[in-house]
N, C-alpha and C positions, 0 to 999 in steps of 0.2 A: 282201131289203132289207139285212139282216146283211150279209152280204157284200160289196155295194156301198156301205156306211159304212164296212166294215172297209178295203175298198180307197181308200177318199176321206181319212180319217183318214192313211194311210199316207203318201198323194200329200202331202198336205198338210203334213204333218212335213218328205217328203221335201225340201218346194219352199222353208220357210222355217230349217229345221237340218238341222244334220252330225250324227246320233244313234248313238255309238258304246255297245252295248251289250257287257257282258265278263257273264263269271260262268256260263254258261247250263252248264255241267259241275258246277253245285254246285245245281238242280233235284232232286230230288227223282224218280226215274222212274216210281212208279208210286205210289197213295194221295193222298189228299187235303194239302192243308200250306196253311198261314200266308206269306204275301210282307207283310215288314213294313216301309215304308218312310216316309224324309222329306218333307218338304212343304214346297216352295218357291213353288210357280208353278198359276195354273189347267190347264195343258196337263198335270200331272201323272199325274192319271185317267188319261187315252186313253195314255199312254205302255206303259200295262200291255199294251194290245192292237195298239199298234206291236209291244211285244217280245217275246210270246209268240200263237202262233195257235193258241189253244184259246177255245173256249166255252164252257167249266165254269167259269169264271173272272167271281168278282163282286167290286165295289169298294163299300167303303164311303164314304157320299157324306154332307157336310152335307144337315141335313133342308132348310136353307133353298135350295137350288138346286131342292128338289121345287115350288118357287111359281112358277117358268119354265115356260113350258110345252115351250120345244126341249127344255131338259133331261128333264124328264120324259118326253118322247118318246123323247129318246136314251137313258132310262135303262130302256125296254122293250128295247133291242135290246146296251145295251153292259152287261146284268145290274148296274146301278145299286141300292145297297141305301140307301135316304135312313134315316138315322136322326137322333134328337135328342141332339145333341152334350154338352149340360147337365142330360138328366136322364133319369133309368135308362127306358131304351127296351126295354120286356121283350117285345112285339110283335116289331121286331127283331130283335134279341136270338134268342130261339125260332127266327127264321125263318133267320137264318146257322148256326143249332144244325144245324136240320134238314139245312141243304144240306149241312153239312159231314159229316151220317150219309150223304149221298146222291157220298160222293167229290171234290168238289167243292173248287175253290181258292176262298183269301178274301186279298182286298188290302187292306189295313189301314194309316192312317198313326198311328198314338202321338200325333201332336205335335196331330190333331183338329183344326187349320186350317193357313191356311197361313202363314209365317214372313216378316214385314213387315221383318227387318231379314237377311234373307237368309245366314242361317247355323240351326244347329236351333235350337230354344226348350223349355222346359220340356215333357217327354209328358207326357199322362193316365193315370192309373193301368188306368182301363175297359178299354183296349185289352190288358193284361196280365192283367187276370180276363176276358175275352173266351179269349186263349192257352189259360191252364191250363185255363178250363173245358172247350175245345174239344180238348185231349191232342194237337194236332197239330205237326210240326216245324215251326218257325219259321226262314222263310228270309228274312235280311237284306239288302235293296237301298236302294241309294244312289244320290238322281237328282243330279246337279249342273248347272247351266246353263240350269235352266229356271226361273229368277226372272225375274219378270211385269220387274222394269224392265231385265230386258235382255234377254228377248224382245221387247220390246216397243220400245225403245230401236233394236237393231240392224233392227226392222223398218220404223224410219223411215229408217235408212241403208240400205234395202233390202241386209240383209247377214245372212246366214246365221247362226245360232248352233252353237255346239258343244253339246251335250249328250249325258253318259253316263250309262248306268244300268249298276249295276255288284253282283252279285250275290256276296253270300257262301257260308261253308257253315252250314249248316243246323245248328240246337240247340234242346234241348227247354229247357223250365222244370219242374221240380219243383211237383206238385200243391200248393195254397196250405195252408197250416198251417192248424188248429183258431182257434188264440192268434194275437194279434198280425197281424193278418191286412193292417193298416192299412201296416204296417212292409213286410211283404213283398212286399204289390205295388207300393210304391214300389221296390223292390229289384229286383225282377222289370222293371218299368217300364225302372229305368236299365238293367238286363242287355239288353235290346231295341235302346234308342236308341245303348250302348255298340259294339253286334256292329255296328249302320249304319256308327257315326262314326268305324271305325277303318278304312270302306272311301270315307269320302270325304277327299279335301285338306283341308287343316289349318283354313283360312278359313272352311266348313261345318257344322265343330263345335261351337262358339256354348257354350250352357250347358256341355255336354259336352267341352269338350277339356281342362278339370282335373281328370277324375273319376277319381279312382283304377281303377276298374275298364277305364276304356278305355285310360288307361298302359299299367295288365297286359297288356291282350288285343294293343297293339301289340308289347311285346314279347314277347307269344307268337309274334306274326304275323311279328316280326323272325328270332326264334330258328328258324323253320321253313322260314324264305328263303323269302317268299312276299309 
């Protein structure tokens, strides 16, 4: 049954967008790792498994799509991990611990829903004490094009959309301090949503495109011709 979702999901992207995905050389080839990305549009989820064909691969999902019962079906077969967005989910929690002892990817979006005015929003901290607790490299993807009103928009003009998902290189976080802990995962937090927004167009960047740290990081990205 796997398989034949994973091929229907595919068809279906294929039939309604143009999905240019870039990055796949800054993966990570072997160990477990973090894919940490933005949030625009519901198609976002299944986009991970348009663009990578592994099954070790789970996403973290609002807990409220667990009261659907498609969803909750589809989230036996596409490793859906439903947790509660607002309040410390230690069940959870544990259980992306464990998979990530067992090798395993974790798709994670920061911003913890999805962005109604279609550029990023403020992330969560959780998702940065999730990182460090779990010691694994954090790799940066950037969806653009897949905002609900205009997938949804062009699907009334029976008209394709463009959508890319666009992969960076890979960076750790520094385990979280003793002191001040409050400080540094917001720090760690913007260091996450910084390494996305300096791989998507300018419009995208929302909170994030006057943060001192993603200046920096583009003209890092400038300096290295890349």
């Amino acid at each position: 049954m796997k398989y034949v979702l994973r091929w229907l999901v595919r068809a279906i992207f294929n039939l309604v967008a143009h999905v240019e995905v870039k990055g796949y050389e800054h993966l990570p080839k072997a160990g477990s790792f973090v894919i940490a990305t933005n949030h625009l549009g519901i198609i976002d989820a299944p986009m991970a498994f348009y663009a990578l064909d592994r099954w070790d691969m789970f996403v973290m999902v609002a807990e409220k799509w667990n009261e659907i019962a498609i969803f909750r079906w589809l989230g036996k077969y596409f490793n859906f991990i439903f947790i509660d967005r607002f309040n410390p989910d230690i069940k959870a929690l544990r259980h992306v611990i464990e998979l990530m002892k067992e090798n395993n990817i974790l798709v994670i979006a920061p911003e913890g829903t999805r962005s109604r005015v279609g550029s990023m929003i403020e992330a969560r901290p959780g998702v940065s004490y999730l990182a460090t607790k779990l010691n694994r490299p954090i790799v940066p993807v950037a969806l653009a094009g897949t905002e609900d009103k205009v997938l949804f928009g062009n699907l009334k003009r029976l008209k394709r959309t463009h959508m890319t998902i666009t992969a960076g290189p890979a960076f750790t976080l520094p385990p979280l301090p003793k002191d001040r802990r409050d400080e540094a995962l917001k720090k760690y937090t913007d260091e996450i949503m910084c390494h996305i927004g300096i791989l998507l167009p300018e419009k995208y960047r929302g909170v994030y495109a006057e943060h001192p740290r993603l200046k920096e990081l583009l003209e890092e990205k400038r300096l290295r011709g890349t």
